[in-house]
MIKOLBA-809880 format. One record per residue (C-alpha): x, z, y. Coordinates in steps of 0.5 Angstrom, whole numbers. Example, Ala and Ser with C-alpha at 12.3 -4.5 7.8 and 13.67 -1.06 7.14 Angstrom:
2
<xx:25 zz:16 yy:-9> .
<xx:27 zz:14 yy:-2> .
***
This chain:
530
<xx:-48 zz:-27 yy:42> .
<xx:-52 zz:-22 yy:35> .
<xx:-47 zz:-20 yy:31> .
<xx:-46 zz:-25 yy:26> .
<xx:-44 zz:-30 yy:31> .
<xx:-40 zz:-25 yy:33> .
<xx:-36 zz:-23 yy:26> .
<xx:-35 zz:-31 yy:26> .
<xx:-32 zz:-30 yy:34> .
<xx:-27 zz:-25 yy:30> .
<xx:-25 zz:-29 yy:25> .
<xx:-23 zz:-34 yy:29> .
<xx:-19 zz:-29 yy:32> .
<xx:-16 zz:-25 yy:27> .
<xx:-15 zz:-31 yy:21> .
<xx:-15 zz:-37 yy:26> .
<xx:-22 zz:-40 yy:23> .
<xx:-29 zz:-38 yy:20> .
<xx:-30 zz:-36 yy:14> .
<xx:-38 zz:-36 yy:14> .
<xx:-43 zz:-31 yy:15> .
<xx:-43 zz:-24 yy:16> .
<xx:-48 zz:-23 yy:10> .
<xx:-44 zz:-27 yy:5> .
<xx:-38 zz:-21 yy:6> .
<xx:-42 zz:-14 yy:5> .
<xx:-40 zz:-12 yy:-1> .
<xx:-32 zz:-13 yy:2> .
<xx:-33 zz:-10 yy:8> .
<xx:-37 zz:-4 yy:5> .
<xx:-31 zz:-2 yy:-1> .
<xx:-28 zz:4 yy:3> .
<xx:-33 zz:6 yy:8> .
<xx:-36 zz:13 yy:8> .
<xx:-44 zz:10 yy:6> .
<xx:-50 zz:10 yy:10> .
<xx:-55 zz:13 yy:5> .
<xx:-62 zz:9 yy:4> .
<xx:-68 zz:15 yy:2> .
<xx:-75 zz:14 yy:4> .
<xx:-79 zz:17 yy:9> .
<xx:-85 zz:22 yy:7> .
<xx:-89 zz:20 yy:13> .
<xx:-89 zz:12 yy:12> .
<xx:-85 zz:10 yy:5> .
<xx:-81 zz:6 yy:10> .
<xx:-73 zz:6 yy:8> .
<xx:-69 zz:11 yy:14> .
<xx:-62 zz:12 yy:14> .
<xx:-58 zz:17 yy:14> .
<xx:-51 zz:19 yy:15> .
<xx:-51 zz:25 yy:9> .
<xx:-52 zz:25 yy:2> .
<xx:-52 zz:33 yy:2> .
<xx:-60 zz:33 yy:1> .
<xx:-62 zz:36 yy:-5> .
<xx:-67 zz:32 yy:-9> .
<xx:-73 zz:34 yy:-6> .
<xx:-72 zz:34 yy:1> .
<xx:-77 zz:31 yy:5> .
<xx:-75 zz:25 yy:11> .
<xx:-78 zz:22 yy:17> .
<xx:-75 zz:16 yy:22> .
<xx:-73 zz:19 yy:28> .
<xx:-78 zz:14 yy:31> .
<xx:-83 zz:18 yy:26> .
<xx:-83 zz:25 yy:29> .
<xx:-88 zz:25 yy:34> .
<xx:-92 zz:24 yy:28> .
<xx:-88 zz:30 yy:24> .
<xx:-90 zz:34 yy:30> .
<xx:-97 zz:34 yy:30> .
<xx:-97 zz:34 yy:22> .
<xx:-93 zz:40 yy:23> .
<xx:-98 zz:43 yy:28> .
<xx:-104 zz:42 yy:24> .
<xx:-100 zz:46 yy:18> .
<xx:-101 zz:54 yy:18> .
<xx:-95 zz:57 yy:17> .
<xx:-97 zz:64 yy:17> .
<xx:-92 zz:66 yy:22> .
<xx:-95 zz:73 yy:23> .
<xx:-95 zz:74 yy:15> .
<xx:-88 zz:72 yy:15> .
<xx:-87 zz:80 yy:12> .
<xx:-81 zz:78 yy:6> .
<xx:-76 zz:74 yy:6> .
<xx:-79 zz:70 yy:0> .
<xx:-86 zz:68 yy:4> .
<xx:-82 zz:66 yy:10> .
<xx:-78 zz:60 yy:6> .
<xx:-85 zz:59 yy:1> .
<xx:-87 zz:57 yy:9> .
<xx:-81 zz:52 yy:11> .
<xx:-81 zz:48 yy:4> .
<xx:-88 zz:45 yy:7> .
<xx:-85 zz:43 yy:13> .
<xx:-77 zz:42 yy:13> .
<xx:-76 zz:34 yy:14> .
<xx:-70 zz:31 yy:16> .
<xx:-69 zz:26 yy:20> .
<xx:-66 zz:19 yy:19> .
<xx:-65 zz:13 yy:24> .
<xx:-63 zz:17 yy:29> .
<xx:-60 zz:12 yy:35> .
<xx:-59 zz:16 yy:41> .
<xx:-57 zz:14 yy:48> .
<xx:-57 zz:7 yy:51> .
<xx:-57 zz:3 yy:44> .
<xx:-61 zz:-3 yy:42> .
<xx:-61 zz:-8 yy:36> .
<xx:-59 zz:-2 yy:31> .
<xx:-61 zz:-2 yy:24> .
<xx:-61 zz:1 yy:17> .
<xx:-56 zz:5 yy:21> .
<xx:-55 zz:13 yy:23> .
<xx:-53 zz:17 yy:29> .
<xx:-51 zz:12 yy:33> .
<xx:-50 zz:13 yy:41> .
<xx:-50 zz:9 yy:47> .
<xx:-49 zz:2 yy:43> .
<xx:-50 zz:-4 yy:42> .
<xx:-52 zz:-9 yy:36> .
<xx:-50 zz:-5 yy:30> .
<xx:-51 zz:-6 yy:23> .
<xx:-50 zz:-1 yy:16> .
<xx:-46 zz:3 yy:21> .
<xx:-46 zz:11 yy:22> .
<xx:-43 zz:16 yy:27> .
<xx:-42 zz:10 yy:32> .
<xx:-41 zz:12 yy:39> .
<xx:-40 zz:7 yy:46> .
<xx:-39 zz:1 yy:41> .
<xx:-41 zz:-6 yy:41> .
<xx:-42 zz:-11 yy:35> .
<xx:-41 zz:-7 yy:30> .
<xx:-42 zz:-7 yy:22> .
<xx:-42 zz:-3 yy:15> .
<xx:-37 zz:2 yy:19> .
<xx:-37 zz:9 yy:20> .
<xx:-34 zz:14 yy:25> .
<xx:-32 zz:10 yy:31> .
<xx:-31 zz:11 yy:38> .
<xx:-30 zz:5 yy:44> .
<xx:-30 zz:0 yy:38> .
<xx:-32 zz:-7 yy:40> .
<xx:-32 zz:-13 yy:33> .
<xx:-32 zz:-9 yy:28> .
<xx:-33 zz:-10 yy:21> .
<xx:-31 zz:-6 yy:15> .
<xx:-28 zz:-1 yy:18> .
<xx:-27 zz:8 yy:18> .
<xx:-25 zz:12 yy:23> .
<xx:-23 zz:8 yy:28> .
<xx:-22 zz:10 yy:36> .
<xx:-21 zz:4 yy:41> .
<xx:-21 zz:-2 yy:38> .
<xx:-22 zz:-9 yy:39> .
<xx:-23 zz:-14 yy:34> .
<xx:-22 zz:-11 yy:28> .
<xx:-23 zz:-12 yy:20> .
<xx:-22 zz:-7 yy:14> .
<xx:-18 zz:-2 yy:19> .
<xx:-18 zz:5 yy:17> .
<xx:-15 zz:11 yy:22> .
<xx:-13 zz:7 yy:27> .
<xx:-13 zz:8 yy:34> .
<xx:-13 zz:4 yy:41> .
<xx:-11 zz:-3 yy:38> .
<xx:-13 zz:-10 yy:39> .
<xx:-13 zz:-16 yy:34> .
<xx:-12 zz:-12 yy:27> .
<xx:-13 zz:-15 yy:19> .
<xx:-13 zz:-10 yy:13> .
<xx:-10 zz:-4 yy:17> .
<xx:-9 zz:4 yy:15> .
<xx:-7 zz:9 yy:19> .
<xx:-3 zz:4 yy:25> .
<xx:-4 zz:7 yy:33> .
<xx:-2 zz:2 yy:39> .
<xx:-2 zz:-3 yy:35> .
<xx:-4 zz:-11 yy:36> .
<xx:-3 zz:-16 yy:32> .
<xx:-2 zz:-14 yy:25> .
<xx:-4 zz:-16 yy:18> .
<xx:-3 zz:-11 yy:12> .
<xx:0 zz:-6 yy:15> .
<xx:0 zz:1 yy:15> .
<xx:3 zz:7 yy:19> .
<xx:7 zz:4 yy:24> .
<xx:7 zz:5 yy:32> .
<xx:7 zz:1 yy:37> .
<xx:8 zz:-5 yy:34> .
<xx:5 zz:-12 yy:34> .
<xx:5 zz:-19 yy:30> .
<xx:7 zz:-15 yy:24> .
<xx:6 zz:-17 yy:17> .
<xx:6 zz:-13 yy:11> .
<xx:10 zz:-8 yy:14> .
<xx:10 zz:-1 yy:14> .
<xx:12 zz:6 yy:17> .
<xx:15 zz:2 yy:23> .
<xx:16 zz:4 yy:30> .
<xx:16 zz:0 yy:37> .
<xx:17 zz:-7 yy:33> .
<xx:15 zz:-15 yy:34> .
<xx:15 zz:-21 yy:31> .
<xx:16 zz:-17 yy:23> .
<xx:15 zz:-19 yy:15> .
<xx:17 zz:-14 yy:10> .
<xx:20 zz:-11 yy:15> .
<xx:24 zz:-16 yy:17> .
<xx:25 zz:-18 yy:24> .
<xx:24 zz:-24 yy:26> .
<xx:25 zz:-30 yy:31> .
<xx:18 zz:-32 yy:34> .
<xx:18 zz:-39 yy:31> .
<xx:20 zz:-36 yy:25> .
<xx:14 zz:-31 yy:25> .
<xx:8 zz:-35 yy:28> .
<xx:10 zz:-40 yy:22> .
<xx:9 zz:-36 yy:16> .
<xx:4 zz:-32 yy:18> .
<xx:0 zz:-38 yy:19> .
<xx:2 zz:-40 yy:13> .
<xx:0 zz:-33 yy:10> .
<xx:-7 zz:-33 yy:13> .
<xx:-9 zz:-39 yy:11> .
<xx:-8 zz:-37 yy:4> .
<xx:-12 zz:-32 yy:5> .
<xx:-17 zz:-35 yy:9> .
<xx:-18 zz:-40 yy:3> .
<xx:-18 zz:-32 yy:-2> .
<xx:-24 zz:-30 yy:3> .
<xx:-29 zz:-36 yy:2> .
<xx:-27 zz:-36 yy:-5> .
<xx:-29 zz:-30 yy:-7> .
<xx:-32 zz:-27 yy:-1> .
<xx:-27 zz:-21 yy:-2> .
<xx:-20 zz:-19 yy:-3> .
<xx:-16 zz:-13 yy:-5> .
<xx:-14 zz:-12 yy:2> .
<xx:-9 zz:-6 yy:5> .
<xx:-12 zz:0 yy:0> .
<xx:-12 zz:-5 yy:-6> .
<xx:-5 zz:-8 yy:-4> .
<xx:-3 zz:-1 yy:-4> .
<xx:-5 zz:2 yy:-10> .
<xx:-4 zz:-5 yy:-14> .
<xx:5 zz:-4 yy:-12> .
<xx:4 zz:4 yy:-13> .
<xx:2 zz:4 yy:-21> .
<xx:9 zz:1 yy:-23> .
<xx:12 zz:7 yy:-20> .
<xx:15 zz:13 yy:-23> .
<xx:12 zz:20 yy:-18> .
<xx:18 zz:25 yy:-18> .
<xx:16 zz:31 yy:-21> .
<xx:9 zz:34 yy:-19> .
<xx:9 zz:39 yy:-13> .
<xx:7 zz:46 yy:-16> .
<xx:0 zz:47 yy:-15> .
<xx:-2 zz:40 yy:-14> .
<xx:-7 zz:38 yy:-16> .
<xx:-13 zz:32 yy:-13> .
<xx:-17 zz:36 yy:-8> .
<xx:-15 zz:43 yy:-5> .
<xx:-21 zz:46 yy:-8> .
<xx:-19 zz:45 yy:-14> .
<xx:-13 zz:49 yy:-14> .
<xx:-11 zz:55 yy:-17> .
<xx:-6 zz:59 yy:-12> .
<xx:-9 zz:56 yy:-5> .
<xx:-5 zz:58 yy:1> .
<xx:-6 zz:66 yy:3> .
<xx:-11 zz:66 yy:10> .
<xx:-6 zz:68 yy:16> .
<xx:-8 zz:75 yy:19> .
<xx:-11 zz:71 yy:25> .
<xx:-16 zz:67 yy:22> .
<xx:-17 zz:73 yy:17> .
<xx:-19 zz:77 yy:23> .
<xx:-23 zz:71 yy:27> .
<xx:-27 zz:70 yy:21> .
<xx:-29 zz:77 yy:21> .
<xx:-32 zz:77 yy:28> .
<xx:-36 zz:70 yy:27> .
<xx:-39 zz:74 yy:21> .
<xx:-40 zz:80 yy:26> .
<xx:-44 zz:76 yy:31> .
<xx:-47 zz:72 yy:26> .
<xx:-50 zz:78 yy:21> .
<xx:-48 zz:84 yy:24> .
<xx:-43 zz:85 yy:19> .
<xx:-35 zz:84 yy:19> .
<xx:-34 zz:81 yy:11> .
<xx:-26 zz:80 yy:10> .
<xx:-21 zz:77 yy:6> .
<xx:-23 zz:70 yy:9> .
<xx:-20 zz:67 yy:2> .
<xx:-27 zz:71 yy:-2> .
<xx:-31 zz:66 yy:1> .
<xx:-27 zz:59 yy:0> .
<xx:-32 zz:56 yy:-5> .
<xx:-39 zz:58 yy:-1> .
<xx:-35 zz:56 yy:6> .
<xx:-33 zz:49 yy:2> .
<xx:-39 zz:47 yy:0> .
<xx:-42 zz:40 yy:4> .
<xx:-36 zz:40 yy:7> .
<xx:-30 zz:35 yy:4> .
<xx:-25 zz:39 yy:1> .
<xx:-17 zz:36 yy:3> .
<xx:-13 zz:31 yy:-2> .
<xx:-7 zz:34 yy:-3> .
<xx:-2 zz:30 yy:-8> .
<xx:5 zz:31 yy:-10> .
<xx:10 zz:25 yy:-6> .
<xx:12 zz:20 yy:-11> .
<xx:19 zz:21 yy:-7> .
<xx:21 zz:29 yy:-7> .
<xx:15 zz:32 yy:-10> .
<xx:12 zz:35 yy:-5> .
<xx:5 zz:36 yy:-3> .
<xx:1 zz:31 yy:2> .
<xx:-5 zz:32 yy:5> .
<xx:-10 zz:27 yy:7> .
<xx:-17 zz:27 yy:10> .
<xx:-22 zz:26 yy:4> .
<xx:-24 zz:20 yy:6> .
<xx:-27 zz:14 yy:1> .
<xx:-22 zz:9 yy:3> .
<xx:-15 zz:15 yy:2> .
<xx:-19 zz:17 yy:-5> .
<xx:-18 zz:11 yy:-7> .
<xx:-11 zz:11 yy:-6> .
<xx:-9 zz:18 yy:-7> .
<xx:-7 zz:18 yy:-14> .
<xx:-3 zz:11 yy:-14> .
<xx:3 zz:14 yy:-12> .
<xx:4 zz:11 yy:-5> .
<xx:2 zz:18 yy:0> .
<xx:9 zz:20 yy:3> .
<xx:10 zz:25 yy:8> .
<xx:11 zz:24 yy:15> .
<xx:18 zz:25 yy:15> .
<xx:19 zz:21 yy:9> .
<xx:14 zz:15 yy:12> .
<xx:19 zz:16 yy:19> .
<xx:25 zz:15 yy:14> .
<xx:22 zz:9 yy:9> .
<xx:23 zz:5 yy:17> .
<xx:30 zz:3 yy:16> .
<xx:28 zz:0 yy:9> .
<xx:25 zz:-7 yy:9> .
<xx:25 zz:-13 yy:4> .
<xx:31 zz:-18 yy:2> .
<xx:32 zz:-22 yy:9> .
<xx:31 zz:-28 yy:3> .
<xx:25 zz:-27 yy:0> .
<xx:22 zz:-26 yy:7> .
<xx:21 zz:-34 yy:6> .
<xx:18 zz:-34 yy:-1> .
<xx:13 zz:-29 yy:1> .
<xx:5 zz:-31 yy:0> .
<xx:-1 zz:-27 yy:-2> .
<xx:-1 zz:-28 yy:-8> .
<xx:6 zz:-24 yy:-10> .
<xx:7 zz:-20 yy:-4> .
<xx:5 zz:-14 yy:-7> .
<xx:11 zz:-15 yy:-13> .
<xx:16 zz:-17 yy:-7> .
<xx:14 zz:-11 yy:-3> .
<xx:14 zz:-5 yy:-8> .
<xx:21 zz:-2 yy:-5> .
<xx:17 zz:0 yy:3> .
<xx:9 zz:0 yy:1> .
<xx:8 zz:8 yy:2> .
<xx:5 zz:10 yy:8> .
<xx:3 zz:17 yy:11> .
<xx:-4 zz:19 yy:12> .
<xx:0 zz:26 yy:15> .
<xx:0 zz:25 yy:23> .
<xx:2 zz:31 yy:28> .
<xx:0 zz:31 yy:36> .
<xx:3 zz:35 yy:41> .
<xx:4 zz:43 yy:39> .
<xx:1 zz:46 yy:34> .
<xx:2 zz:54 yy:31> .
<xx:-1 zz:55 yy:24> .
<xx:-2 zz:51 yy:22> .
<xx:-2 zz:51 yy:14> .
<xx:-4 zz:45 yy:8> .
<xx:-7 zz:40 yy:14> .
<xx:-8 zz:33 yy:14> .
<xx:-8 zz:30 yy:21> .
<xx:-8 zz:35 yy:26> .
<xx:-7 zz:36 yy:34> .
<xx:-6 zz:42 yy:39> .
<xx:-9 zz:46 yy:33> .
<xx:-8 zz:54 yy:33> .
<xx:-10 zz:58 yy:26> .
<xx:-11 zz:52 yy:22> .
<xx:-12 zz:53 yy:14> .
<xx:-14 zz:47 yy:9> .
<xx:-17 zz:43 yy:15> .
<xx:-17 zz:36 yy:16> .
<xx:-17 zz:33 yy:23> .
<xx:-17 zz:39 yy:27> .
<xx:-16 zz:37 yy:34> .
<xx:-16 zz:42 yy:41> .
<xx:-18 zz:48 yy:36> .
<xx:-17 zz:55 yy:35> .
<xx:-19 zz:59 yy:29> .
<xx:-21 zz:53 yy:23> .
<xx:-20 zz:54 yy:16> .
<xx:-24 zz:49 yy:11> .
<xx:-26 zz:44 yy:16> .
<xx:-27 zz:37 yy:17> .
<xx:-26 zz:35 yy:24> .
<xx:-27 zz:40 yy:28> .
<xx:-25 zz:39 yy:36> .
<xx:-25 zz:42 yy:42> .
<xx:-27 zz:48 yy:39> .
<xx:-26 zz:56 yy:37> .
<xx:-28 zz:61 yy:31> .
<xx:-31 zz:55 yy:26> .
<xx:-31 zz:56 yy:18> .
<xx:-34 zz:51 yy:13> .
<xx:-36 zz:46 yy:19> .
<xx:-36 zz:39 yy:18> .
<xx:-36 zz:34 yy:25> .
<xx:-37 zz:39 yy:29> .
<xx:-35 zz:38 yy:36> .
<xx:-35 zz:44 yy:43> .
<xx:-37 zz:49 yy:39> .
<xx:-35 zz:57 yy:38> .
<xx:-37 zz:62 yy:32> .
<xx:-40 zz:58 yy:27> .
<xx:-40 zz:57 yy:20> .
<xx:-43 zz:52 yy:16> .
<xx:-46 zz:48 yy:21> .
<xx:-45 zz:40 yy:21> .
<xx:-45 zz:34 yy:25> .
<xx:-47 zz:38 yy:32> .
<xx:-44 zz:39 yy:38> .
<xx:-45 zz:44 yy:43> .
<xx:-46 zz:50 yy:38> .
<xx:-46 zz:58 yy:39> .
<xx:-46 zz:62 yy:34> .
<xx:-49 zz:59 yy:30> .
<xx:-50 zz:58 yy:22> .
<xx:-52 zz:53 yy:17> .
<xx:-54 zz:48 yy:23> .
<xx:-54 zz:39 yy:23> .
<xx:-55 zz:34 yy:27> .
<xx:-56 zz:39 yy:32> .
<xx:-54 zz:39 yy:40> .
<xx:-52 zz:44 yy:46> .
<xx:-56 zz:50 yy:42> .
<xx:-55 zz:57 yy:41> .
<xx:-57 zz:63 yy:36> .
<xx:-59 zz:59 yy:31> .
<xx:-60 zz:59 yy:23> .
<xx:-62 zz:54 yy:18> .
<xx:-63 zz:49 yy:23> .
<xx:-63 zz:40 yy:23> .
<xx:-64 zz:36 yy:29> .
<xx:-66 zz:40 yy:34> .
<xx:-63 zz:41 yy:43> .
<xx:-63 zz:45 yy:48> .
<xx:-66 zz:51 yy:43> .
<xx:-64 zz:58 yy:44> .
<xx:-65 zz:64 yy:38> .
<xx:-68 zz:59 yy:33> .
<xx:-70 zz:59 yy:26> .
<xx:-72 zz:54 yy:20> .
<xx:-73 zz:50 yy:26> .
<xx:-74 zz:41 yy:25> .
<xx:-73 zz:36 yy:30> .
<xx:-75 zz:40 yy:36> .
<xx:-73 zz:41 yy:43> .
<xx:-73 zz:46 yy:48> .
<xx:-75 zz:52 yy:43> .
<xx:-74 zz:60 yy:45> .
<xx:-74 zz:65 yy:39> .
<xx:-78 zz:60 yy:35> .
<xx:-79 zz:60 yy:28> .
<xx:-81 zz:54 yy:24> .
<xx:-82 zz:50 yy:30> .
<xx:-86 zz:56 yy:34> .
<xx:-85 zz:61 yy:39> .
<xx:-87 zz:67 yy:37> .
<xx:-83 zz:72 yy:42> .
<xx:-78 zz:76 yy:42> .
<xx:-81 zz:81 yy:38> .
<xx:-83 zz:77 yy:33> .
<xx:-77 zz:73 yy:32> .
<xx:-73 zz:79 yy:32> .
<xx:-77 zz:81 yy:26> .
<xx:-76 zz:76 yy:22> .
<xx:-69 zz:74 yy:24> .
<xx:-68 zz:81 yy:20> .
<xx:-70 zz:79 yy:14> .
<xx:-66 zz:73 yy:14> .
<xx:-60 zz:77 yy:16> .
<xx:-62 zz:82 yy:10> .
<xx:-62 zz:77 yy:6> .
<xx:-55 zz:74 yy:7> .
<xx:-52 zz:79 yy:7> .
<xx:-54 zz:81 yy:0> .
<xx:-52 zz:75 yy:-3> .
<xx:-46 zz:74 yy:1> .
<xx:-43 zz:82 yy:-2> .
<xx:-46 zz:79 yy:-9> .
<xx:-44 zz:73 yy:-9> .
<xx:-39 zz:71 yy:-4> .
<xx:-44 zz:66 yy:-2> .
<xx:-51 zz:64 yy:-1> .
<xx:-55 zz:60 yy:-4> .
<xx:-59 zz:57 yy:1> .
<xx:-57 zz:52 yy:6> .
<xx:-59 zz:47 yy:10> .
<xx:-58 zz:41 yy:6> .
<xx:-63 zz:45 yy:0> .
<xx:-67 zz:52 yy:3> .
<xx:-69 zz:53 yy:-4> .
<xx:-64 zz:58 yy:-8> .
<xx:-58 zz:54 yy:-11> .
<xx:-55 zz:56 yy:-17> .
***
């Protein structure tokens, strides 16, 4: 089966029929999906594709398939190593040679294209940071999929379109944020339901429309009724608002309670963020210690630099008692963040007991659904797993400990403005970064140690200003390498040399960091930033 048969296969068993070609529904599927980004590769004028849009404006890009190619060039390049004597000679020398890498597909994988970082899958299409998944199109962040289409961080799913934060489920339509789930159209938050219909902030219930429960008979024959209704939207328009447009549309009318002091729509923006606790304050310092050579505190100086390339957290009052939700500020939560439709999760837990009028369960249709659901439409992108200590202005954590102004951070100790950082110990400004310890800045990468301003990197150590790079140890402005030791540049220049050099670096780090509270190169941009 290719992919398109397989999104027909899909439809068939979501809404009960075909609706045409996977290509007709491109722009639909790709509403609320994080991109994949389309530049152009300096070796060839191919297109490759990569899973950031962080690049300065004159970056330079290769295909992973181009890098033997990137090797040689860079071996015929004199980087003059050995007159690398102040630290304006040794970026003068990077800048010819630094390219990042598209197209990275890893692991068993094959018929992949236009897409990035997909790892032991299989026919994936527009997709990025796709892991142990098959049949999957303009997603993003999945893990354990099969026939998805549409869809952003998803974990354990089968047959899904337009699902977003969801986990292990099976047979979802236009889904936000449900978990062990099957069988449900339109909903968001609930928990162990299945044939569901426009419901919301439900626990461990079936056969439901607007709330309200239902007898099976009664279920199965309006939501064929429904689904024929929007099957017929779909082919018509090859698109329909869905869950997101759904929950912005019935949240407009509504009146918010009393904005939340300090609110505002992105953590970043905020003038009185939280204070740092100790721990973290302390934790910070020895990750600079064994990154710079020098212990820098308060934490909060260095909140700006540390948030830049990384996603600041959405925080925005409750409609329903004013206080401050968080969010993950993903494509599909920044659309609905001011649309007065986020609620905390001890809210969401409590909007379980409202439903629809019994009555109008049977007058409902697509079209006037979202006027008829206005009273239950909220849903909580909050969500708390097992114990967590300190944890301050999060969104979606577990067994997090020492946690300021991150989203999902799970299995983590010591993080504060992170997005996604699991499993690991002592990270700052960190973005997708999974088993790793006392890094800052680093992106995209698993396995690090000590490490700063690192991408797409795996199972390396002692590295700065790294991309794409593994099994490398004390390494500096190294590219698409692997199995590199004190290497520079790509080269290994020894001990002494390295260390030389690395002491320039280090000198010039900690000058802008005492100056500016920042430095103003990083791995996305070696030139000086502003």
């Amino acid at each position: 089966m290719d992919l398109n048969g397989a999104w027909k296969s899909t439809c068939k068993v979501l809404l009960g029929g075909e609706i045409g070609d996977l290509a007709g529904y491109e722009r639909y599927l790709l509403k609320y999906v994080e991109p994949v980004v389309e530049k152009k590769s300096c070796l060839s004028g191919n297109s490759t594709y990569l899973s950031s849009d962080q690049f300065s404006a004159g970056a330079h890009f290769i295909s992973q398939n181009e890098i033997p190619k990137y090797q040689k060039r860079l071996a015929d390049l004199r980087l003059g190593i050995n007159e690398m004597k102040d630290i304006e000679s040794i970026f003068s020398s990077i800048s010819e040679a630094a390219c990042y890498c598209g197209d990275v597909v890893l692991g068993n994988s094959h018929n992949v294209s236009d897409s990035s970082r997909i790892f032991n899958s299989t026919n994936v299409k527009s997709s990025l940071e796709i892991y142990d998944s098959k049949y999957v199109a303009y997603s993003s962040v999945a893990r354990y999929a099969e026939c998805l289409f549409g869809s952003n961080g998803i974990g354990e799913t089968k047959f899904g379109i337009r699902n977003f934060n969801t986990y292990q489920n099976t047979r979802c339509f236009e889904a936000n944020v449900i978990y062990n789930c099957s069988d449900c159209y339109f909903t968001a938050t609930t928990g162990d339901c299945t044939h569901c219909f426009f419901c919301f902030n439900l626990r461990n219930r079936s056969y439901s429309i607007g709330n309200v429960a239902l007898s099976k008979d009664k279920y199965f024959k309006l939501r064929d009724s429904l689904l024929e209704q929007i099957r017929t939207e779909l082919e018509r328009k090859k698109g329909i608002p869905g869950i997101i447009g759904f929950l912005e549309n019935t949240g407009i009318a509504r009146q918010p309670a009393r904005k939340c002091k300090n609110s505002s729509t992105t953590m970043l923006d905020s003038k009185n963020p939280a204070q740092p606790i100790s721990e973290l304050n302390s934790a910070f310092a020895d990750t600079t210690q064994l990154l710079f050579g020098k212990r820098l505190q308060p934490l909060l100086d260095y909140r700006k630099w540390l948030y830049r390339h990384v996603n600041p957290l959405i925080a925005v009052p409750s409609p329903k008692s004013g206080k401050a939700v968080h969010a993950e500020p993903l494509k599909y939560n920044i659309f609905a963040a001011s649309n007065n439709v986020f609620v905390k999760l001890d809210e969401s837990l409590a909007l379980s007991e409202s439903s629809i009028d019994a009555c109008e369960v049977e007058k409902i249709t697509y079209e006037n659904a979202s006027g008829k659901l206005d009273k239950i439409s909220y849903f909580t992108p909050e969500a708390q797993v097992g114990t967590n200590i300190n944890v301050v202005d999060c969104a979606a954590y577990g067994y997090a400990v020492n946690a300021l102004e991150c989203w999902w951070p799970v299995h983590t100790k010591n993080a504060a403005y992170c997005g996604w950082s699991r499993q690991s110990e002592n990270t700052f400004g960190c973005s997708i970064i999974f088993s790793s310890k006392f890094c800052i800045k680093c992106y995209n990468s698993t396995n690090l140690t000590r490490c700063f301003e690192v991408s797409d990197s795996f199972s390396c150590s002692d590295c700065y200003f790294c991309h794409n790079k593994e099994g490398c140890d004390n390494a500096i402005f190294c590219f698409n390498a692997k199995s590199l030791r004190h290497a520079v540049c790509n080269r290994e220049v020894g001990r002494e040399k390295f260390l030389q050099i690395k002491k320039l670096l280090l000198g010039h780090i900690n000058k802008q960091l005492d100056e500016k509270r920042g430095v103003g190169q990083s791995i996305f941009s070696l030139h000086q930033e502003k």
